[in-house]
C-alpha positions as CSV (number, residue, x, y, z in Angstrom):
1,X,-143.0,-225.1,-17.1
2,X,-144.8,-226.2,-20.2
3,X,-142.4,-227.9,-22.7
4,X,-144.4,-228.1,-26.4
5,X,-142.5,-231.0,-28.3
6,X,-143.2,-229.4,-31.7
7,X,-140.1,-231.1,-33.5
8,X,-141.1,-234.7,-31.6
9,X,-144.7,-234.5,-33.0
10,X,-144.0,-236.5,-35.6
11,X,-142.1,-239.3,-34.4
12,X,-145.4,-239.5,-31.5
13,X,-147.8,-239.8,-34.3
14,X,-145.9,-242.8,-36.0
15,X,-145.6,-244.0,-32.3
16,X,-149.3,-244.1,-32.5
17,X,-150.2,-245.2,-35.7
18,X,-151.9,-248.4,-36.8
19,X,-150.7,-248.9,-40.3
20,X,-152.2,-252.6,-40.4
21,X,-155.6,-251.0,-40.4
22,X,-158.0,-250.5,-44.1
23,X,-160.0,-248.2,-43.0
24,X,-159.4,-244.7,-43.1
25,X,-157.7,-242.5,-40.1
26,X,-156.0,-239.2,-39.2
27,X,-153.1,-238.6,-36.9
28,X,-153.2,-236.4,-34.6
29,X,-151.1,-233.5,-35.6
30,X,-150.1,-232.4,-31.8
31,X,-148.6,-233.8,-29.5
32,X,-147.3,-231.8,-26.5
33,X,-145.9,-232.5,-22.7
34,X,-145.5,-230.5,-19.7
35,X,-144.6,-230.3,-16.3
36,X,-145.2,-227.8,-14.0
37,X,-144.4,-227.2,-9.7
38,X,-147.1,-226.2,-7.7
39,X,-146.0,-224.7,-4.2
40,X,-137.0,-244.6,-4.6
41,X,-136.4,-248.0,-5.0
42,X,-136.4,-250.8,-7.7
43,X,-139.8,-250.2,-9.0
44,X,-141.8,-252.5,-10.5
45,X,-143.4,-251.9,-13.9
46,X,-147.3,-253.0,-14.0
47,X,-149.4,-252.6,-17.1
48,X,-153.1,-253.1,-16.9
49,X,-155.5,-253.8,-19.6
50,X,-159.0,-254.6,-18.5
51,X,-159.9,-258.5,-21.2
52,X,-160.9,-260.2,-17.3
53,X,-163.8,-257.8,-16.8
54,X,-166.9,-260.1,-17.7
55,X,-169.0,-258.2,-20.3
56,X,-171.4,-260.9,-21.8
57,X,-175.1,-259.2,-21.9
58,X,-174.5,-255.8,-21.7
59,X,-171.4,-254.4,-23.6
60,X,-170.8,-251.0,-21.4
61,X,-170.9,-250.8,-17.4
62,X,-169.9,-248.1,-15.2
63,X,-166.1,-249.0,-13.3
64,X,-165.8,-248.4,-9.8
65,X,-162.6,-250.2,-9.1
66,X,-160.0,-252.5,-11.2
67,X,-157.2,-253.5,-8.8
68,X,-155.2,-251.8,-7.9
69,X,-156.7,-248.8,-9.1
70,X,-160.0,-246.7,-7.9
71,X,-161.8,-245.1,-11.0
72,X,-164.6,-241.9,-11.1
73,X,-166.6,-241.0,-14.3
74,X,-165.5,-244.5,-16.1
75,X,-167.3,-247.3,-18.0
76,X,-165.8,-250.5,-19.1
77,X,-166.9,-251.5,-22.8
78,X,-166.5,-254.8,-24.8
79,X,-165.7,-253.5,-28.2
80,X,-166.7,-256.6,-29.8
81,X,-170.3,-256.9,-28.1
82,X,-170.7,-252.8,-28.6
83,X,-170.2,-252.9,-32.4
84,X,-173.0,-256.0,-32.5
85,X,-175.2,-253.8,-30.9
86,X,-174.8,-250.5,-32.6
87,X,-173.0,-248.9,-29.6
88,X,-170.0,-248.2,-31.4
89,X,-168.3,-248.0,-35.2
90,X,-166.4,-250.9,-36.2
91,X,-163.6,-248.9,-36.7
92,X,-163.2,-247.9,-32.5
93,X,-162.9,-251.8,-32.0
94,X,-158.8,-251.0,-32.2
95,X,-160.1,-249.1,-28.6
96,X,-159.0,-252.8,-27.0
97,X,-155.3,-253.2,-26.6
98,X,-155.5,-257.0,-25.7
99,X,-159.3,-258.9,-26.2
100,X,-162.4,-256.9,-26.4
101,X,-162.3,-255.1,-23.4
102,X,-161.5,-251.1,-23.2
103,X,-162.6,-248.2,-20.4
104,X,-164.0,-245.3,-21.7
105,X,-164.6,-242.0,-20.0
106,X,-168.1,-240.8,-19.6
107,X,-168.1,-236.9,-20.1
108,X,-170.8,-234.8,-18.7
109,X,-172.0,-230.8,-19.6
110,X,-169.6,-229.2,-17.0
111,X,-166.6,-231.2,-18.9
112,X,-165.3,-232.8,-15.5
113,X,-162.7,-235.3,-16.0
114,X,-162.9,-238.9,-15.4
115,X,-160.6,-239.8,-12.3
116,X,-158.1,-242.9,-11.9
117,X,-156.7,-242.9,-8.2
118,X,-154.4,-245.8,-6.1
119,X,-156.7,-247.8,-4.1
120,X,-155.9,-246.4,-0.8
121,X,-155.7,-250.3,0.9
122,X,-153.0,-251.7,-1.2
123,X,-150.3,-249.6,0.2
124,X,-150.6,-251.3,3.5
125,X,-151.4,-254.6,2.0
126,X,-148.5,-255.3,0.0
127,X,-146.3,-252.9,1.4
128,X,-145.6,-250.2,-1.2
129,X,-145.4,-246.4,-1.8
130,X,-149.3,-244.6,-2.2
131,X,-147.6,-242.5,-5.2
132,X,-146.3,-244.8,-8.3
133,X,-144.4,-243.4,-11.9
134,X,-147.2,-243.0,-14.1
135,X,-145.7,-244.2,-17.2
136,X,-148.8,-243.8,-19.7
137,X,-151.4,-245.3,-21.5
138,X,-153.3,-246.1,-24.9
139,X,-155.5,-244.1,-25.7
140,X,-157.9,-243.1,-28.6
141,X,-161.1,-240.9,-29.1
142,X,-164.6,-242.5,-29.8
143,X,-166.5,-242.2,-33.2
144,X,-165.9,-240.4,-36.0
145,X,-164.1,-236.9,-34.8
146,X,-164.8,-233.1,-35.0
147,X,-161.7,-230.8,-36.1
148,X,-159.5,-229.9,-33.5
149,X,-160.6,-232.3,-31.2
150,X,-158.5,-232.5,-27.8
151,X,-157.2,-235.1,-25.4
152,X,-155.9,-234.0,-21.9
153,X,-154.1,-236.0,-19.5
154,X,-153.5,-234.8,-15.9
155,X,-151.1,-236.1,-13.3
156,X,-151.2,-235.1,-9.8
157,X,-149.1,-235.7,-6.8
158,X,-151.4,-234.0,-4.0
159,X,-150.4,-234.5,-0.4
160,X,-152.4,-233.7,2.6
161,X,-155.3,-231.9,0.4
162,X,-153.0,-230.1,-1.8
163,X,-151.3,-229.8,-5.1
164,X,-147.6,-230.1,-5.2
165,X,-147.1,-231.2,-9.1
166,X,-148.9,-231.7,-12.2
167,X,-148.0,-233.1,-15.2
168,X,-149.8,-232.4,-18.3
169,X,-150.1,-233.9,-22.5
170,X,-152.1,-232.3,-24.1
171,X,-153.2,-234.5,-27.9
172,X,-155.0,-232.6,-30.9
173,X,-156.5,-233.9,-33.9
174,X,-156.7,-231.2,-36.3
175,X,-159.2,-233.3,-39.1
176,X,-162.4,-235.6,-39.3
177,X,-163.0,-239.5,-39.1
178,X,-161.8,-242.1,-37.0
179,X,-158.5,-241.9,-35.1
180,X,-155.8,-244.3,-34.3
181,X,-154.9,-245.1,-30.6
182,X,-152.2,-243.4,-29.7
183,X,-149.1,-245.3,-27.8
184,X,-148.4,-242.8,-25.0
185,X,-145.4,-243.9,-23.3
186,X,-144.6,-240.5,-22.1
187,X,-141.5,-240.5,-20.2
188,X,-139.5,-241.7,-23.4
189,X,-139.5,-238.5,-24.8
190,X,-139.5,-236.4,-21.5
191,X,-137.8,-238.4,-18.9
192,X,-139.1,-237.8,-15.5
193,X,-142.5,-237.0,-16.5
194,X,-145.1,-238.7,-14.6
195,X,-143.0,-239.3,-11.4
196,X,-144.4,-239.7,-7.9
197,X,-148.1,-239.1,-8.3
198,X,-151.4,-240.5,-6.9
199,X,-154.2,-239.4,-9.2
200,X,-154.6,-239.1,-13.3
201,X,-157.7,-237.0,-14.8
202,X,-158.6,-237.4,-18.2
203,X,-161.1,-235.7,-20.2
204,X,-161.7,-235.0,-24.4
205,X,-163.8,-232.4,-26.1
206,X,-163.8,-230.4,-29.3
207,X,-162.7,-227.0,-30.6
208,X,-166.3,-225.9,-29.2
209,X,-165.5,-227.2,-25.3
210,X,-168.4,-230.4,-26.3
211,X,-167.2,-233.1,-24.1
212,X,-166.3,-236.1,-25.9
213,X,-165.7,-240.0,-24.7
214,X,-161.9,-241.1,-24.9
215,X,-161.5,-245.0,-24.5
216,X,-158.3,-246.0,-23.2
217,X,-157.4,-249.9,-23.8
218,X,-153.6,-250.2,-21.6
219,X,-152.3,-247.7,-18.2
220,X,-148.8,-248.1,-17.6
221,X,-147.3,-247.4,-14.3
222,X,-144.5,-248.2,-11.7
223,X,-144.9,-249.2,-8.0
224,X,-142.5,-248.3,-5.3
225,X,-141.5,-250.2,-2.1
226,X,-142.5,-248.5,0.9
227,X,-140.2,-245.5,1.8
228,X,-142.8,-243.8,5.0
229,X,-145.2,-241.7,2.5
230,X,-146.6,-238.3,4.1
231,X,-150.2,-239.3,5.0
232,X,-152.1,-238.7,2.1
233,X,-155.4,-236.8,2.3
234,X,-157.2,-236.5,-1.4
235,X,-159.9,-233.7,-2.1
């Protein structure tokens, strides 16, 4: 079931916009969410933003791991550090929620999206559920933009090798220049959305399919207490 939020599109761009900046940006003009099916327990909210990664030399390094999460196709970048040496605009320093710090995605030619996953130890560590509420993330795209440039952002439950739900958003910018980050805390406009899942892809690219970084400066999510999880296999 794919549900487009046409009359909530503009309440999500204000959501997202940074009016306290000079410089010039564009909302995004779409804003849609989805959920579709494929076939507990006082949570805790957690909200991880990535300022204790050191970055003092180099201002971009690929991201393996940031507890408690397991990352594929990710760099961490100190905005600060990037702009001093030409690796980004001055204008993508808003790419950082808190300090300097921000992931990006790094896109390739097939357009394969970059991969955030639980790490599979920290169930039986402290005790919780593998699958958590994603509840969402900030998230903006690099440089100075293409029309109709799009954001995707996929949550999966997947169980024993397969796909049992997704949940999609789908963000398009319909002009050029630099864009604002958008605040995507999902479930308040579609409640449920983001429950129970294990991995979140996320890729960019324009109207033409070119793959294009997306830095993302907060991910939002809940934690559950144990309940006896199927054994989870990913592919």
């Amino acid at each position: 079931m794919r549900l487009n939020l046409w009359q909530l599109s503009a309440v999500l761009c204000a959501v997202g916009t940074t009016t306290a900046s000079p410089l010039r940006y564009f909302d995004q003009t779409i804003l849609s969410l989805g959920e579709e099916t494929l076939t507990r327990l006082s949570p805790a909210k957690t909200s991880i933003q990535f300022g204790d990664i050191d970055l003092t030399e180099k201002p971009v390094k690929p991201l393996d791991h940031h507890f408690p999460l397991d990352f594929l196709r990710m760099n961490v970048m100190n905005t600060s550090l990037a702009v001093e040496q030409g690796v980004i605009s001055e204008n993508d320093t808003d790419c950082a929620v808190r300090g300097t710090n921000t992931i990006v995605t790094v896109p390739n030619k097939y357009n394969s999206p970059s991969r955030m996953t639980f790490d599979s130890e920290v169930p039986v560590d402290y005790n919780v559920s593998q699958f958590f509420n994603f509840k969402g993330l900030t998230m903006k795209p690099v440089g100075p933009l293409q029309p109709f440039t799009v954001a995707e952002v996929h949550a999966w439950r997947i169980a024993n090798g397969t796909a049992l739900k997704v949940y999609n958003v789908f963000a398009v910018w319909g002009g050029k220049g630099h864009a604002n980050p958008i605040v995507g805390d999902f479930p308040k406009f579609f409640p449920g959305w983001g429950e129970d899942v294990n991995v979140v892809e996320i890729s960019a690219y324009t109207q033409e399919r070119k793959p294009w970084e997306l830095c993302i400066g907060r991910i939002e999510f809940e934690l559950h207490e144990n309940a006896d999880d199927e054994t989870l296999t990913l592919n």
